[in-house]
C-alpha positions in Angstrom: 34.0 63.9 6.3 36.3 63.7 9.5 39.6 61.9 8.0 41.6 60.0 10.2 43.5 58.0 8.1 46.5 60.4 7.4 49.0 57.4 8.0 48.1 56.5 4.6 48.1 60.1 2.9 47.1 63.4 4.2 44.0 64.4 2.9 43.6 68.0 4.4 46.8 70.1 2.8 47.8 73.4 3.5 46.4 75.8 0.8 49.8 76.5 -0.4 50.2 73.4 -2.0 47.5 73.6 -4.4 48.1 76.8 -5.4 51.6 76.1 -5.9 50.9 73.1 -8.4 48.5 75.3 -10.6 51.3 77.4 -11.0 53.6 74.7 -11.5 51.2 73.8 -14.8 51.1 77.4 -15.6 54.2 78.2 -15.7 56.8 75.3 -15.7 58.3 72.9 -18.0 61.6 70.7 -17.3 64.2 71.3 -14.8 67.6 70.9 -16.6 66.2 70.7 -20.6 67.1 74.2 -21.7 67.8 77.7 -20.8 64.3 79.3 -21.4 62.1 80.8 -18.4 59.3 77.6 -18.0 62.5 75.3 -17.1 64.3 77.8 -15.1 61.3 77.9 -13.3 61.3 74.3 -12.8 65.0 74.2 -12.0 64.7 76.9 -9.1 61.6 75.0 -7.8 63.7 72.0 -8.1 66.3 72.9 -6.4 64.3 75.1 -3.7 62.7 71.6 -2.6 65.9 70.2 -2.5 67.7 72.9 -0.6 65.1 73.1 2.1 64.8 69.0 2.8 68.5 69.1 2.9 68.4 71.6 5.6 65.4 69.8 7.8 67.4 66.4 7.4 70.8 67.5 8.0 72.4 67.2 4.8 75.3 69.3 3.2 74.5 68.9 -0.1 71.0 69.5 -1.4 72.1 67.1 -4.3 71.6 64.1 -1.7 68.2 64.9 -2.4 66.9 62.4 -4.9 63.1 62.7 -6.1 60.8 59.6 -6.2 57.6 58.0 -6.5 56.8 57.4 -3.4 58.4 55.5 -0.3 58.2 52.2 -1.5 60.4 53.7 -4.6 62.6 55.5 -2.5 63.1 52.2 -0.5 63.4 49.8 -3.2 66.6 51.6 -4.6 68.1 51.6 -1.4 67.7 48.2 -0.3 68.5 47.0 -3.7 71.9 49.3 -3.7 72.8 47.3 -0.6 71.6 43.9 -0.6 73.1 41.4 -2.7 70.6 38.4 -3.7 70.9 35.8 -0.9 72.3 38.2 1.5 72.2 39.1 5.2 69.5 41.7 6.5 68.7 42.8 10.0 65.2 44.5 10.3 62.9 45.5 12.8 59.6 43.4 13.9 57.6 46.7 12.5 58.4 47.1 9.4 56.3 47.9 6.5 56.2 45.3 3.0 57.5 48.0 1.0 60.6 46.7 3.1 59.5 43.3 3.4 58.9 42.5 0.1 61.7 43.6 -2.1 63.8 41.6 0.7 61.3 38.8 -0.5 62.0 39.7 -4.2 65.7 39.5 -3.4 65.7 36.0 -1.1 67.6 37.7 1.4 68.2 36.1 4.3 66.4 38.1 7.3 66.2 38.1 10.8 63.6 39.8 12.8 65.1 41.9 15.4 62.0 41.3 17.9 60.9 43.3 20.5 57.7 44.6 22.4 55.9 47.0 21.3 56.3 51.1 23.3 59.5 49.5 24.3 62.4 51.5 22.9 65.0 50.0 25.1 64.5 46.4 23.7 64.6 47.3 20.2 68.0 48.5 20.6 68.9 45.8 22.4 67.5 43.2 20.0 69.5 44.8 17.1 73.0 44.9 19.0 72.6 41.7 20.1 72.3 40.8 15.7 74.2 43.0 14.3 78.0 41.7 13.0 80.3 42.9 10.4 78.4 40.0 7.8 75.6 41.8 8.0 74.5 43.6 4.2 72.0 46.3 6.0 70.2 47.2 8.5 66.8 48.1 8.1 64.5 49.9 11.0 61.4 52.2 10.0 61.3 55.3 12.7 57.7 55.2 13.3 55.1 52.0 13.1 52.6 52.5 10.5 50.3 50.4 12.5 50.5 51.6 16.1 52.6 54.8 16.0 55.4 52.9 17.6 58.7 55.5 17.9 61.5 53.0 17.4 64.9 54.3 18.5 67.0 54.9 14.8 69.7 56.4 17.1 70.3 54.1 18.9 70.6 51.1 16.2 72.1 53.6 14.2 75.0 53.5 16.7 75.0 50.0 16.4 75.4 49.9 12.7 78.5 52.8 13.3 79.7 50.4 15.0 80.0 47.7 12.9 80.0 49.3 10.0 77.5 48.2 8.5 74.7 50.5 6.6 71.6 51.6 7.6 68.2 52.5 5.9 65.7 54.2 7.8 62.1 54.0 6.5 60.6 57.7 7.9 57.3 57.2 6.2 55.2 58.2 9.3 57.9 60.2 10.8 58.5 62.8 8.2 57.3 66.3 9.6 56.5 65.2 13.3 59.7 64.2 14.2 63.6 65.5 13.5 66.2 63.3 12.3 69.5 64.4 10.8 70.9 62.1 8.6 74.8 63.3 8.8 74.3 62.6 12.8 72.6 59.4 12.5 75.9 58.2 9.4 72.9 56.4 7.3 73.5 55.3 4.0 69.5 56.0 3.3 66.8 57.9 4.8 63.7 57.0 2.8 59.9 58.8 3.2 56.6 59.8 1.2 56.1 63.2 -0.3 52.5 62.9 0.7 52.2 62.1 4.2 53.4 64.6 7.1 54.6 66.6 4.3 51.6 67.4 3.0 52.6 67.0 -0.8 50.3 65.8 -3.2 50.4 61.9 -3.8 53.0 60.8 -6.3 56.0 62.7 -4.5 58.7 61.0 -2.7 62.1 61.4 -1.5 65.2 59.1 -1.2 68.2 61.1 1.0 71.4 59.2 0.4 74.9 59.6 2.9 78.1 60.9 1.6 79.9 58.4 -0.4 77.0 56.0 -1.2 76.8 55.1 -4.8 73.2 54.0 -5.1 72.1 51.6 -8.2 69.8 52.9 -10.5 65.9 51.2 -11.0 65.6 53.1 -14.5 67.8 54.4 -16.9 67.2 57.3 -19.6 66.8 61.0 -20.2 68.7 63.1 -17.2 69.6 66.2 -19.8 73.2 65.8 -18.7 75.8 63.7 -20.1 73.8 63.0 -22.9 76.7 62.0 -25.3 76.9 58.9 -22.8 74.9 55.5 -22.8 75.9 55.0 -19.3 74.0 56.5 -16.5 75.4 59.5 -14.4 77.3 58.7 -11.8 76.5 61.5 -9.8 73.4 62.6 -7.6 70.7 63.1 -8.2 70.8 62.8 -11.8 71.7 59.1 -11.2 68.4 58.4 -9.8 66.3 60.6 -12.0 65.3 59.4 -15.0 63.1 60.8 -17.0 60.7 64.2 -16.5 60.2 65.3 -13.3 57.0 65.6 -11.5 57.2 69.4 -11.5 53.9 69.8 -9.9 54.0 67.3 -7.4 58.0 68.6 -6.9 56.0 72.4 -6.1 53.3 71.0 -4.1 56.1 69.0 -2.0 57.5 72.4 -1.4 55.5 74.0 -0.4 54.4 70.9 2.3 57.8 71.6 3.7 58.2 75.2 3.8 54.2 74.5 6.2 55.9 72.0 8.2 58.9 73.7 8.7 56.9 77.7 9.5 54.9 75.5 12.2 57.6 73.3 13.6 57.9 69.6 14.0 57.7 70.2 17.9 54.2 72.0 17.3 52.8 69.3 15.1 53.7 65.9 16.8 52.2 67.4 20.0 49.1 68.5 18.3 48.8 64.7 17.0 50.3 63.0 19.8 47.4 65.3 22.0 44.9 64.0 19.6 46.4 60.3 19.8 46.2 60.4 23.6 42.3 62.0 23.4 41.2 59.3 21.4 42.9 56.8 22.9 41.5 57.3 27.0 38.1 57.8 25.5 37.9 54.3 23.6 39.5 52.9 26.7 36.1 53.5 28.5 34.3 51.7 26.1 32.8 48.1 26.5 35.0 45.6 24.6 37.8 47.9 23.1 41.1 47.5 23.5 43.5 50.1 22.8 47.1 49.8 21.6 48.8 52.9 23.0 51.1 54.1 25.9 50.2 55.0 28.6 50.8 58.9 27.8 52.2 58.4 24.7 55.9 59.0 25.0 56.8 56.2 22.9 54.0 56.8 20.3 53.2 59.3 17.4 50.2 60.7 16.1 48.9 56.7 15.4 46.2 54.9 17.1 45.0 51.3 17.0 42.6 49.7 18.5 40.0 46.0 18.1 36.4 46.1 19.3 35.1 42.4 20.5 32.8 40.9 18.6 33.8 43.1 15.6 35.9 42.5 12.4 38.0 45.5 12.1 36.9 45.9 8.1 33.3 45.8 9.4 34.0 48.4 12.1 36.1 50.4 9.6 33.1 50.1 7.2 30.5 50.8 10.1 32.5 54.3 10.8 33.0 55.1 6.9 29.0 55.2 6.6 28.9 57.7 9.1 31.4 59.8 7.1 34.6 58.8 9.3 37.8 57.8 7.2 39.7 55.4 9.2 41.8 52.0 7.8 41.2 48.8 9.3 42.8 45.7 8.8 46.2 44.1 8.3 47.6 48.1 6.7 50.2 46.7 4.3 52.3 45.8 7.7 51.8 41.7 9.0 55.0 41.8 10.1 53.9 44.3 13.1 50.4 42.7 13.6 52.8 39.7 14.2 54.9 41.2 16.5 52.0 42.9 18.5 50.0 39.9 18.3 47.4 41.5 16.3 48.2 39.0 12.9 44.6 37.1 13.0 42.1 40.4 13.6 43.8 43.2 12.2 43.3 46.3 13.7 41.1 49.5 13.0 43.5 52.4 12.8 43.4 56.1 13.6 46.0 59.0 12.4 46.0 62.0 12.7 47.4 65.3 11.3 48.0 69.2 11.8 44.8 69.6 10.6 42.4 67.5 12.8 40.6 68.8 15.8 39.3 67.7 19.6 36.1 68.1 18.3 36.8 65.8 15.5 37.9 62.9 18.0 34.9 63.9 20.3 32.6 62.5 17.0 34.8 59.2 16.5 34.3 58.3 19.4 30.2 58.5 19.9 30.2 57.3 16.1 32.1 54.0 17.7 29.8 53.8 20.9 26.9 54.0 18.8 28.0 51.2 16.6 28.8 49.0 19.7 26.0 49.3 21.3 
């Protein structure tokens, strides 16, 4: 199989991680339940994850490092820490409904910070032009799910500094391919998958919360601290950790990390942006395709979309899958930036790439499309 759907979850992970989860079964119990080796072992992995995401994000305390589901988790406890039912929300055209739809669940009145897409500059201007002191949050994801689109969190988040009002950066699809540092940026959340450009297994995510942010909890129980109390903890990240941990996934996720930070974010967004731009002045020479990238790609990650004419996406997506190419076609969990790219009524069929994928690899998508279209 070539996989080239990593926008959704990495499929090819480095060998570490696997081995580090059988270990984690092997040897590990409960980080924080006792005093015995199995959950010292979990604590020091624990912790160990921790320390080292502090340290690529930025953060002075490794405690700001909260464990989650997933993304969508991670971003339904900050949006629900900062949005009061009914209230005000500035987001960006590209977000994702793990944004949209707790914003939905909430009836929070949003606007749409519109812009172009592969155009940084009016992003930033959209969001200073909407951005007051009445604002609850402001909500920006650093990378488009759909089309790889590198939004400028810097620049909004210097809006939002200067408002004061918070910010929550969905890094979903920019998590280990591009740096961010969170103390810099003065967000109240940085939010991102375990399992994506981290390489951790699926079921792993990670909420980083700013200095002074007192997040509300989604579930209350068992933190093995405080227990005397009905109340839950008021510090992090026992506040947000309820219940056993994930030990294994916790050890894969390291291990992911300690990979992505041996080979550098540097390395590994040009390796996919490379691919990206490969793939995307091949299928430009094709009869009836039409591409949704930069030209060269300075605006864009490792993501890739593109339509075919005459073709459904899901039947193109479909087409490729029979000849053993993962791709994901379709609306990808994001009509708000099919919307703002104009792409609502077809969809698109969706390439992404990882550390893992190869020249050759893009060479075979691309006669496996030709073929089909012809």
């Amino acid at each position: 199989m070539i996989y080239l759907d990593s926008a959704a979850t990495t499929f090819q992970k480095p060998p570490a991680v696997e081995t580090a989860m059988v270990d984690a079964l092997r040897t590990m119990s409960s980080p924080g339940r006792g005093g015995y080796p199995a959950a010292m072992a979990a604590a020091d992995a624990a912790f160990d994850c921790r320390s080292e995401l502090a340290e690529l994000y930025g953060l002075k305390n490794p405690e700001q490092v909260v464990f989650t589901m997933n993304a969508t988790h991670a971003l339904n406890i900050a949006v629900k820490t900062l949005v009061s039912p009914g209230g005000r929300v500035v987001i960006s055209g590209y977000e994702h409904n793990a944004v949209t739809r707790p914003l939905a669940a909430l009836e929070a009145d949003v606007t749409i910070a519109e812009a172009p897409l592969f155009y940084p500059e009016a992003v930033s201007e959209s969001f200073a032009g909407l951005v007051d002191g009445g604002v609850d949050a402001v909500i920006c994801s650093h990378v488009s799910n759909v089309f790889g689109f590198i939004q400028p969190v810097e620049a909004v988040a210097a809006v939002c500094r200067t408002q004061g009002v918070p910010l929550i950066v969905d890094d979903s699809q920019a998590a280990g391919v591009l740096p961010l540092n969170l103390t810099e940026l003065g967000a109240a959340f940085i939010a991102m998958p375990g399992h994506k450009g981290l390489y951790g297994p699926q079921g792993t995510g990670v909420l980083l919360c700013g200095e002074g942010v007192n997040p509300c909890t989604l579930l209350e129980g068992g933190t093995g601290s405080l227990s005397i109390q009905q109340e839950m903890p008021e510090f992090l990240p026992d506040r947000l950790e309820a219940g056993t941990h994930n030990m294994p996934g916790i050890a894969g996720l390291l291990a992911g990390v300690r990979y992505v930070r041996r080979r550098g974010l540097e390395a590994i967004c040009l390796r996919e942006r490379q691919l990206a731009h490969m793939a995307a002045e091949e299928l430009r020479g094709l009869p009836g395709v039409t591409v949704y990238a930069q030209q060269g790609l300075h605006a864009q990650a490792g993501v890739l979309s593109f339509t075919a004419e005459g073709w459904e996406t899901e039947a193109l997506g479909q087409a490729l899958a029979e000849r053993g190419i993962a791709v994901r076609a379709g609306l990808h969990c994001a009509p708000l930036a099919h919307r703002s790219a104009g792409t609502l009524g077809s969809g698109t069929v969706r390439l992404s790439f990882s550390d893992f994928n190869t020249p050759e690899e893009v060479s075979s998508l691309v006669s496996a499309v030709r073929e089909i279209l012809a």
